[in-house]
N, C-alpha and C positions, 0 to 999 in steps of 0.2 A: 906868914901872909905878907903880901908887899904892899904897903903904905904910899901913896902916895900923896903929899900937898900938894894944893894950887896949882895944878898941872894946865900948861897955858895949852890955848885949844888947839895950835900945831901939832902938838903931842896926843890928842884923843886916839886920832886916828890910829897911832903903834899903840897906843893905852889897851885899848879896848879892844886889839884884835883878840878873835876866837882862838880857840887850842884846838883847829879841825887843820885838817891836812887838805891839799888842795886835791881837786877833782882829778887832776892830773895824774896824780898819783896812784890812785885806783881805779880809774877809768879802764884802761887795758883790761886788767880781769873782770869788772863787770861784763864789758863786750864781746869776751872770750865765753862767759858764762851764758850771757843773753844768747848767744848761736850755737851755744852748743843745746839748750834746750828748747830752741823753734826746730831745729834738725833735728834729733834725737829724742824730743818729748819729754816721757817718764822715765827713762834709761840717763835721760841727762840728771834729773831729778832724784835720781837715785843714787849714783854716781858723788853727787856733790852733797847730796844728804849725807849717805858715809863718810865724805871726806871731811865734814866742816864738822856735822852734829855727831859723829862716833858710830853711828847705828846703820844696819841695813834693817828697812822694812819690807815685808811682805805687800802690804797695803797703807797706802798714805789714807784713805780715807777712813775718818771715825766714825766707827760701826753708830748704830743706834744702841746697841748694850754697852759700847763705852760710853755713852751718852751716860746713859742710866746709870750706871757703876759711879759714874763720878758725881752724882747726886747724892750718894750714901758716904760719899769720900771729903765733902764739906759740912764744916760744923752748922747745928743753927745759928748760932750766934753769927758765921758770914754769911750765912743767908739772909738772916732779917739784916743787917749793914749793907749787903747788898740791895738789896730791895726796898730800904728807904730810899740810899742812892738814885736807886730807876726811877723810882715816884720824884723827886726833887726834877732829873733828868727831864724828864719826861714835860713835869710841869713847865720848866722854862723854855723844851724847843715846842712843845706846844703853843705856846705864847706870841711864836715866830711867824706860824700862818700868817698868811695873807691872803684877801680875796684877788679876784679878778680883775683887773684895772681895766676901763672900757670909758673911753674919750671920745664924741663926735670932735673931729677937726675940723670940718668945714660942712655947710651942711650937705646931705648925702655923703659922708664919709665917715665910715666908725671902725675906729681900733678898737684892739685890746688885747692884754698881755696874758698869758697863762702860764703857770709851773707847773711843770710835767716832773714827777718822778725819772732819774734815772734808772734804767733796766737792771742792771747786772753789776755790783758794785763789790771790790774787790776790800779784805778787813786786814791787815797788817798788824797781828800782834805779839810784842817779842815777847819769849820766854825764860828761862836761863834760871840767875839766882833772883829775878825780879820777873815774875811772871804775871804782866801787866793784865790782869782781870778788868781793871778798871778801863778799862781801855777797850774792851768789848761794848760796855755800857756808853762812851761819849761816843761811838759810833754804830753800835747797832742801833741804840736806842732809836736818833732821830731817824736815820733808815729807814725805820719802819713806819716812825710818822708819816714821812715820806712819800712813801708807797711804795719803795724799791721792789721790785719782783723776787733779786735772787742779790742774797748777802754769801756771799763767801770767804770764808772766816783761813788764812795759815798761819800758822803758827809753828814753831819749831819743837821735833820732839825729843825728851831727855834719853840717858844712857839709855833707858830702858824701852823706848818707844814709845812713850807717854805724852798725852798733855795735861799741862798742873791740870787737875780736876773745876779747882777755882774756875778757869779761863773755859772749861765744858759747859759746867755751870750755867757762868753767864752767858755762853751763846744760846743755847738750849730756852734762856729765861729770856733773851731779848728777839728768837725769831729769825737766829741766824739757819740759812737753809743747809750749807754743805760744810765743814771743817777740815781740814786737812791739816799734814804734820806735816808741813815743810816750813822753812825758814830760809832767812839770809837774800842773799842774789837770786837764786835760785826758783824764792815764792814767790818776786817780784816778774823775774822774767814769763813763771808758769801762768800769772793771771794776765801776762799782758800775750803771750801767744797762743797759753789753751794748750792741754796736753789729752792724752790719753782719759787723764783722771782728774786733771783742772780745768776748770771751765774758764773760759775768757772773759773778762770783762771790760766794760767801759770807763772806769775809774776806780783807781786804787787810795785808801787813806791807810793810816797809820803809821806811828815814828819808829823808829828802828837806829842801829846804829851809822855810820857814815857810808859802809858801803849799801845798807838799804838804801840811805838818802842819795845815793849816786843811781843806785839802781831803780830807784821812783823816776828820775831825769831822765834816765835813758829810756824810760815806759815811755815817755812821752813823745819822742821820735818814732813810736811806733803807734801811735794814734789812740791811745792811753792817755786819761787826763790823773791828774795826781792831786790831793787837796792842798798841798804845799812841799815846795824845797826844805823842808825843815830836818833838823841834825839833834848834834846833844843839847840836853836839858840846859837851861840857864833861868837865873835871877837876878834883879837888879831891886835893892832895897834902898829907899831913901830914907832916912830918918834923922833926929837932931837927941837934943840933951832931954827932948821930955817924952824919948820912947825906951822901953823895958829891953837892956841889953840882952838880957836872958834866951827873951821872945824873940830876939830880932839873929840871932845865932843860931836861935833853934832853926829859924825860916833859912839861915845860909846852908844848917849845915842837911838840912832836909834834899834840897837839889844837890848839893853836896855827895850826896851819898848815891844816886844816881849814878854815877858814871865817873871812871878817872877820866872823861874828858867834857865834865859838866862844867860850866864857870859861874862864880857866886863874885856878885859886885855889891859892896858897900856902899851909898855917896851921902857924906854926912856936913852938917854943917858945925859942928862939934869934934873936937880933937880928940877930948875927954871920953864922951863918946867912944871914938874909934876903939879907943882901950879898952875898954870896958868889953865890949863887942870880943876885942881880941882872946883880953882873960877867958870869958864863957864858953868861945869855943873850944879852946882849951882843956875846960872841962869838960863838956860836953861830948867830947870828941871820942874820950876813953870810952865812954860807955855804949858807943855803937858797934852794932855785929859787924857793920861795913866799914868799922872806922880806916881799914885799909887803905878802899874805893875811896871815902871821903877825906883822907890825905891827900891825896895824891890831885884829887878833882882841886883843895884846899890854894893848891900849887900855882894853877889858874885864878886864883881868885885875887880882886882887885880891894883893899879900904884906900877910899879917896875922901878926902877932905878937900872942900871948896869954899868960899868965906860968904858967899849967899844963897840964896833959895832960888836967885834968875839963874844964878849958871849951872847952878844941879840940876834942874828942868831943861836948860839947852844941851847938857850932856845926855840926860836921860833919853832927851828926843833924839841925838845925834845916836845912840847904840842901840834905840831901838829895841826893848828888853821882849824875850818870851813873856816873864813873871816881872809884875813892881808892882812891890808892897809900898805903901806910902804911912809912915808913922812919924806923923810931923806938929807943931801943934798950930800949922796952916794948910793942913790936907787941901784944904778946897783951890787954893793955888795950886797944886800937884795936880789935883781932879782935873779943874777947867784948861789948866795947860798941857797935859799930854795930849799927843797926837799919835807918839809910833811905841807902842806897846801890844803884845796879846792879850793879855789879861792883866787887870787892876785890884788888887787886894787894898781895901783902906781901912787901917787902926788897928789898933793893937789887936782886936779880937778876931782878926782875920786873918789866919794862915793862909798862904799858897799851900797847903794839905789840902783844906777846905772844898779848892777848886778843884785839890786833883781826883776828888772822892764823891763829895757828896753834898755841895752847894746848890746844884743845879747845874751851874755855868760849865763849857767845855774847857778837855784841859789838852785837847789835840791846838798846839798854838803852834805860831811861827817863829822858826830859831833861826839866830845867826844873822842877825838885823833884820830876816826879811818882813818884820812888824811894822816896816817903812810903808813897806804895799801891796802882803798880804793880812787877810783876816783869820782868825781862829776859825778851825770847823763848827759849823752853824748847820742849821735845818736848810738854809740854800744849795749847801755844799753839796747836797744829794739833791735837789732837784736842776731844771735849766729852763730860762723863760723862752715860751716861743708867741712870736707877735702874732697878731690875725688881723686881717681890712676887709671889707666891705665895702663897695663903690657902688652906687646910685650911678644913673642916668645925670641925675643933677649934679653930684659930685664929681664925675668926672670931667663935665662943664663948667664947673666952679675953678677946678686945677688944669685942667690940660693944658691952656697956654702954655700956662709955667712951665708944664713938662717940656712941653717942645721946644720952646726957646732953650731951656737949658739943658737938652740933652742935643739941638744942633749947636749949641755953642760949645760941647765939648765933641763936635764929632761923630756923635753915635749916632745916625743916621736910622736904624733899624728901633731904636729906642722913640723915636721920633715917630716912625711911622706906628707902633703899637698903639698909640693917640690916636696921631691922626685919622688912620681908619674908624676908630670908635667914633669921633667926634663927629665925622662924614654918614657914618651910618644914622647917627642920631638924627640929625638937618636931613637926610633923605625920608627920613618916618612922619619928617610934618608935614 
């Protein structure tokens, strides 16, 4: 792992970069992929399903008896785990509602805001040897709070033509309407121009690997909104000499194990510390299925040692972390200081697992800094507020001056007269 001390703040910036490859670099084949399946449809879809996932399918969409079948094909035991999850889910984007906001501004003038479910919302879930179930639940769930009309769930399927049953499961349990086997570039392009057998939507969530995350960007140039730019997994933990080395290893090597191009940050105010941290994962390390994945991810990984708690917090804010854990024995300066984080885990008894499963909180977050100035997926992320006015007789005599002075002071002349006329018609009715 590479150690670093007192790394003066010219240095963050090369400190801290990600282990992502630049957009440049795969941009071409997404744009190659994107046209070939607005031209081509399902033959594109087909095409590149063979050539990425292994398989020709007959049909991308999941019958309703594989629905069923894969009901019988999870334990109870994930079903009740699952199912607390949603309850926990559930409760906290419930929580999120808001009412109607409705303001007179002057008098005879009344606003007011409304959240409208989005229509048609597209689910991104990758499959592979981590077949994110959980990931159906932080986004169908609030979905359906919602109101979304039509969830469309792809996902990638194995040698065999399959989805993990897990990831059936939960769509089937959270209310997702259509499912489909597709994955990669390919599911990205199909919800954003609609095939044959994919329906188009208005915005697409869920994380995926870097060409997903390229392929979410380039939806957007097609009039597709996306819940965020977000890439590989990442962690950033801060802790001192009075937090459980064990525990705080277990938390690196968990994102760790995610992806060989996850990155796990250390930032400690203890030296002693750092070792200790070092030794455990060490241990820890032999005993994973994925210890492979979690070497390699390992590789990327930053322990820094800093000699206060101000400049861990200005680092923290400067990188901007997906996950920070805070085990300190001044949490509440970590608390009231961060600004650019997704999600906040504090003390020892709170893993970032917690959040990825079954806390309540979302664990669709923003990677790769962009925690600066995006927000995690929330119950807003599927609606969009639209305003409303009402103008009186009196209120549009309370304002119109104003109008018209300020719309001939910029010019707009026609802006001017949709006033004036009103204002004239009123003085002609007394």
């Amino acid at each position: 792992m590479n150690k670093i001390y007192n790394p003066a703040r010219e240095e963050w910036s090369e400190l801290l970069k990600r282990p992502t490859r630049t957009i440049g670099d795969i941009e071409a084949m997404v744009k190659e992929i994107f046209r070939e399946v607005q031209d081509k449809g399902n033959r594109a879809i087909a095409k590149y399903t063979s050539l990425f996932d292994g398989v020709v399918l007959p049909e991308i969409k999941v019958t309703p008896a594989e629905m069923e079948e894969a009901k019988t094909q999870v334990s109870e035991e994930l079903k009740e785990a699952i199912c607390l999850a949603k309850a926990n889910i559930e409760k906290f984007h419930k929580a999120q509602k808001t009412d109607k906001v409705t303001v007179t501004t002057t008098e005879g003038i009344e606003c007011w805001q409304e959240k409208k479910a989005i229509q048609k919302i597209g689910l991104y879930i990758p499959g592979g040897t981590a077949p994110l179930f959980s990931t159906v639940l932080m986004l169908a769930v609030p979905a359906g709070i919602a109101g979304c009309d039509e969830i469309i769930l792809c996902s990638p399927p194995d040698k065999e033509g399959k989805i993990n049953p897990a990831i059936l499961y939960t769509a089937q349990l959270c209310g997702v309407t259509t499912v489909l086997k597709v994955g990669g570039i390919q599911a990205i392009a199909g919800m954003t121009f609609g095939t044959e057998s994919i329906p188009q939507v208005y915005k697409i969530f869920g994380p995926g690997n870097q060409y997903v995350t390229v392929a979410k960007q380039l939806a957007t140039q097609h009039g597709v909104a996306i819940d965020m730019p977000a890439g590989p997994s990442e962690l950033l933990v801060v802790a001192d000499h009075s937090a459980n080395a064990a525990f705080v290893a277990s938390d690196l090597l968990s994102q760790a194990e995610h992806g060989t191009d996850s990155q796990v940050v250390l930032v400690s105010t203890s030296k002693e510390f750092i070792a200790q941290v070092e030794q455990e994962i060490e241990v820890q390390i032999e005993e994973l299925p994925r210890k492979k994945i979690a070497r390699a991810a390992i590789q990327n990984s930053r322990l820094i040692f800093v000699e206060k708690d101000s400049e861990a917090l200005d680092l923290i804010n400067y990188y901007g972390p997906e996950h920070l854990i805070i085990c300190t024995e001044n949490d509440d300066f970590y608390v009231n200081g961060i600004v650019n984080a997704g999600s906040v885990f504090i003390g020892s008894y709170t893993p970032e697992s917690a959040g990825d499963y079954a806390s309540g909180t979302n664990h669709t977050l923003p990677t790769n800094g962009y925690a600066r100035n995006y927000s995690g997926v929330n119950l807003d992320s599927f609606t969009k507020s639209i305003t409303f006015q009402k103008i009186s007789e009196t209120g549009i005599q309370n304002i119109g001056k104003a109008i018209e002075v300020m719309a001939e002071a910029e010019g707009l002349q026609a802006h001017k007269n949709a006033v004036t006329l009103r204002l004239r018609n009123i003085q002609e009715k007394k």
